[in-house]
N, C-alpha and C positions, 0 to 999 in steps of 0.2 A: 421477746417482749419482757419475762417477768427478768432477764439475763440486765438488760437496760435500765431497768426502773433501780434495779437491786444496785446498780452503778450509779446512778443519777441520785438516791438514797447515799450512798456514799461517800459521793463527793461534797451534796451538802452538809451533810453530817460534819463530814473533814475542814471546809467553809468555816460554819458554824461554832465549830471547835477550837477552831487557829485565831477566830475574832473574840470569841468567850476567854481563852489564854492571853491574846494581846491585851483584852480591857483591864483581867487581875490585873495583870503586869502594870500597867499606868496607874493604878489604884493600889500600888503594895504597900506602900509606905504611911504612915499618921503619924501624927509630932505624938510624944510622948505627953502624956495629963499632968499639966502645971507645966509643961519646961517652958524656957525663957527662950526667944529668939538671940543670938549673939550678935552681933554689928560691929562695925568699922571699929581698930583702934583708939584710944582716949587718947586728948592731948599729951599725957604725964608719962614721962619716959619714951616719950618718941626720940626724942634727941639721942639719947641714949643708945637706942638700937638705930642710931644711922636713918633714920625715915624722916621724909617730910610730907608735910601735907600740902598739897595744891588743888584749891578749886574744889573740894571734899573728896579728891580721890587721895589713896598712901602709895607714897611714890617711894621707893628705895632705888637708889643709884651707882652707877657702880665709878669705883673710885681708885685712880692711878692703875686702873687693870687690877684692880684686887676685886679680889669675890668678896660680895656683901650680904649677908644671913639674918635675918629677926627672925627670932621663937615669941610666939604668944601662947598665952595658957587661954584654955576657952572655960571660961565659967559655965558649972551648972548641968557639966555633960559626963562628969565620973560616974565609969559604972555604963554608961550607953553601951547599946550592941551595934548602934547604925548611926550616922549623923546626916540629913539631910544637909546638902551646901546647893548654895544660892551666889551664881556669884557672875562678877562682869573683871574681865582685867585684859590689858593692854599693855605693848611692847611702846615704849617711846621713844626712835630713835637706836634701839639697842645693837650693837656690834658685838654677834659672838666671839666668844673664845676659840680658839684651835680645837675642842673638844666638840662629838654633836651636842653634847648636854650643856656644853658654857651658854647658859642663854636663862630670862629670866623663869623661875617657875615658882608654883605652886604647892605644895604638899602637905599631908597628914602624916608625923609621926604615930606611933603609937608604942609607949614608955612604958615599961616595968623598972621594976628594980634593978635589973641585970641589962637595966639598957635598952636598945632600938628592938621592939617584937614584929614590927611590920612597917613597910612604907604604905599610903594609899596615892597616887597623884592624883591629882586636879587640873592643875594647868600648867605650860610651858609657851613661850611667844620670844619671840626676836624681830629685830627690824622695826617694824611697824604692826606689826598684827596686833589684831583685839579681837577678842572670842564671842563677844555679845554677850544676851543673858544668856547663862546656860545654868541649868541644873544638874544633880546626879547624890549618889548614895553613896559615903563609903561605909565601910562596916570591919568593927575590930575583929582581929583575928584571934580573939580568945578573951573570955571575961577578967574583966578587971585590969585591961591595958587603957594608960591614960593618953588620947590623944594632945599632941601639941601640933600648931599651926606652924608650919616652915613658910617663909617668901624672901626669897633669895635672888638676886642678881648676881650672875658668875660669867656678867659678859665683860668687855676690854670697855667699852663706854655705852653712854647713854641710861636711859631709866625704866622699869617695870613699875608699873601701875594697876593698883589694886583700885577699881571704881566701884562694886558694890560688894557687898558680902551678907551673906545669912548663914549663920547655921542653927540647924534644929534637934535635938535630939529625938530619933525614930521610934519606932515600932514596925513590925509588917503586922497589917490587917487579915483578919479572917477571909477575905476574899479571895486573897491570895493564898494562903497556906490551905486553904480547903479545894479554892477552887483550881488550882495549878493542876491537882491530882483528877477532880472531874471532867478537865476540858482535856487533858493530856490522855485520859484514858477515851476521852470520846475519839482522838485523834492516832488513838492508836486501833482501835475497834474500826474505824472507815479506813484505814491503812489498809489494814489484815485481811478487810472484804474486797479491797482492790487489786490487793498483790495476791488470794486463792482465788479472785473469780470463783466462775462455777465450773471450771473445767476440770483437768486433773491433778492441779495439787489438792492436797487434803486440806481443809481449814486451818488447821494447827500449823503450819506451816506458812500459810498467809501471817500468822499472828506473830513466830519468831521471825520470818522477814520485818514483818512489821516494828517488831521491837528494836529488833539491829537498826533502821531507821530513825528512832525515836530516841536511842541511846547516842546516836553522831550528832542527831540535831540538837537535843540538850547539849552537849560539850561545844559546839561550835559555832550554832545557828543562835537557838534560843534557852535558855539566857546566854551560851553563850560561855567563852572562859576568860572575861575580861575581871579584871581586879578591881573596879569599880562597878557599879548598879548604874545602867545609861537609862532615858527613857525611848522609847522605844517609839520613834517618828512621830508623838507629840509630845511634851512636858510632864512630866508625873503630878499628879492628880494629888496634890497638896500641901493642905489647906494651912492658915498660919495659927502658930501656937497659941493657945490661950492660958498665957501666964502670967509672972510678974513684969511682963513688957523685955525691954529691948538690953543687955548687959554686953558691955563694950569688950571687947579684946583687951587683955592689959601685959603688959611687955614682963616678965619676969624680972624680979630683981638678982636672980643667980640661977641660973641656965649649968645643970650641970655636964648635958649631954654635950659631945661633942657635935655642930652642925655639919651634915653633909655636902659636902664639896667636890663630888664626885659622883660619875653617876649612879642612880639612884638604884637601889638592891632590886632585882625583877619580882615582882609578884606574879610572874604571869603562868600560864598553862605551861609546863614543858616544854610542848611543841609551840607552841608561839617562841618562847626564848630559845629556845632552837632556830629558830626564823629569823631572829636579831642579831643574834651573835654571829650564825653563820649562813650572810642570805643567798650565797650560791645553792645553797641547801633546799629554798623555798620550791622551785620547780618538783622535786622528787619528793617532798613532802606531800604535794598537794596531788602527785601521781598515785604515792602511798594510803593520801588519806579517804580514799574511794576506791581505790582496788580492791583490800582489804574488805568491804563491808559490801561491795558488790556482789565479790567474791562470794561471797558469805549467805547473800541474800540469793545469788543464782542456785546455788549448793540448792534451797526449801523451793524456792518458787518458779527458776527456769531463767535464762539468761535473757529474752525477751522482756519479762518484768522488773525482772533484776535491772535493765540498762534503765527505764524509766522512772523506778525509783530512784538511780542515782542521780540522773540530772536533775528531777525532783529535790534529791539533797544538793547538792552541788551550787543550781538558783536559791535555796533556801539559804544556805550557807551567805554568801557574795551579797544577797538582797539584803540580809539582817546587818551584815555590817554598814550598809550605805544609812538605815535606816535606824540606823544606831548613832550616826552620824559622823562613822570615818569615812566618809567619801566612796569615789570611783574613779580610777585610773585606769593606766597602761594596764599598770603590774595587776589589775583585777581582769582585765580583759584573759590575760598570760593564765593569771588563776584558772578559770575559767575552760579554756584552753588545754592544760594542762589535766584539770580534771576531768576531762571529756578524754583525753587519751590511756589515767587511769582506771577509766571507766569501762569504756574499748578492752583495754588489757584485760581485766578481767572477767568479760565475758567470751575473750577467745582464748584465757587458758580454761575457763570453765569447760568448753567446750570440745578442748583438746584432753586435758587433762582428770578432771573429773572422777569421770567412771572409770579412769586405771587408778586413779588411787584409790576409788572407794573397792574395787576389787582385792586390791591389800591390806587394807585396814585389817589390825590382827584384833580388832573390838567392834561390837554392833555400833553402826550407826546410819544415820537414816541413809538410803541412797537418793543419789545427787540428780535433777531433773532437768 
């Protein structure tokens, strides 16, 4: 009985904890005190950069098969660490290039002295696609990088359509920066009493299972190792600036940077770009990327809990990207799939192997259960 309740205690806890971390998350962000909202490009100098306006959307098109590129400087935003963007855009028509990346898109430079410090992307579309309203966060990769807006067409014909636009300059809120660590530690505390039970691992040992846990889900699951801030299965939670109103995009008069015409430098996690570059690779990664921590967790708590927490991470994993809003396929099904058999694996070299190697270990360390 008291074995049950102490589990049923736990689970809630874990509930309770995973919902308290999802609400910071949709509440991280607040416009900065005074900043100005940005909006659509100004008549003056559209000509210039190749755009025209239809209907209030900025349309850039692409022309004789050449790549076509506008930079805007965004007023009122030097110096940000994050910029909220607000934005709607649509493919009209567009026929890619020979390249996957010829196609129209979206992105944030961010400019020093010594040139490009970071890309962030926003958006990319061909054909006919249009993204709806969508939000998200980017955030400078070191103080004092200035962002510029790229919207480029690098298709052989047709148009990319910019329909709405906001940006804000951020902040993260106290809710988040405080509460990430209290709802994370509730979530690792109902882990650790899940994975020692009351049996024979020792509690300590519930707790580094638990943390190996909670150190894959950060990287993967939640937040996750995307280069941008998503909201996380509804909108983030803010509010519009209260400043000196609404200041236009304006097209520079001397753009010294050269524009990107190729595709875009990866921001991403190692192993994701490892996944890109070479996706025969993807199967053995995601065999790797649960063996390992199974592994690791069977070693403190037994191969039985070991296999439960992994599918535990594995749904966590696959779930947060749907609900992040990269969809669900094949290739997740495979995921899926695949991690269920690097899961398997290592609870049957646990099993086999194990207690001969902790037999030679020539250093104390705990033995394996």
């Amino acid at each position: 009985m008291v074995v049950a309740v102490r589990g049923v205690l736990a689970g809630c806890v874990l509930i309770l904890s995973t919902v308290c971390l999802l609400a910071a998350w949709a509440h991280r962000f607040e416009p900065v005190d005074g900043a100005a909202r940005v909006g659509l490009l100004a008549s003056a100098g559209a000509e210039r950069a190749g755009l025209e306006r239809e209907g209030g959307a900025l349309v850039i098109h692409a022309r004789d098969g050449r790549p076509q590129s506008a930079s805007f400087a965004i007023p009122g935003v030097d110096g940000a660490a994050h910029l909220f963007v607000r934005y709607r855009a649509a493919a009209r028509g567009l026929v890619p290039g020979p390249e996957r990346w010829d196609d129209g898109r979206l992105f944030v430079e961010w400019m020093t002295d010594d040139g490009v410090a970071g890309v962030s992307r926003i958006h990319s579309a061909r054909d006919d696609d249009e993204s709806g309203l969508q939000s998200l966060v980017v955030s400078a990769p070191f103080a004092g990088a200035v962002p510029v807006l790229r919207f480029q067409n690098l298709g052989q014909s047709g148009g990319y359509a910019l329909l709405e636009l906001e940006i804000v300059p951020a902040r993260e809120r106290a809710v988040w920066v405080v509460g990430k660590w209290l709802a994370g530690f509730g979530m690792l505390a109902s882990l650790a009493l899940l994975a020692a039970g009351t049996g024979k691992p020792a509690r300590w040992r519930g707790w580094v299972a638990a943390g190996i846990w909670m150190a894959v889900a950060a990287g993967y699951a939640f937040p996750g190792p995307w280069e941008v801030a998503r909201p996380f299965a509804v909108p983030f939670a803010f509010g519009g600036a209260e400043g000196p109103g609404v200041r236009m995009l304006v097209v520079p008069g001397m753009d010294d940077s050269e524009p990107i015409l190729e595709e875009l430098p990866p921001a991403l996690d190692p192993a994701l770009r490892l996944r890109q570059w070479l996706p025969w690779l993807r199967p053995l990664m995601h065999v790797a990327l649960l063996f390992g921590p199974v592994l690791a967790m069977a070693w403190f708590v037994g191969a039985r809990r070991a296999v439960w927490l992994g599918f535990g991470l594995s749904i966590a994993i696959e779930a947060s990207q749907v609900l992040y809003g990269f969809g669900f396929g094949w290739d997740d099904v495979m995921d899926l799939i695949v991690n269920a058999a690097g899961i398997f694996a290592a609870a049957w070299v646990h099993g086999r192997y194990a207690r001969r190697l902790h037999a030679r270990l020539p250093f104390p360390f705990p033995r394996p259960l």
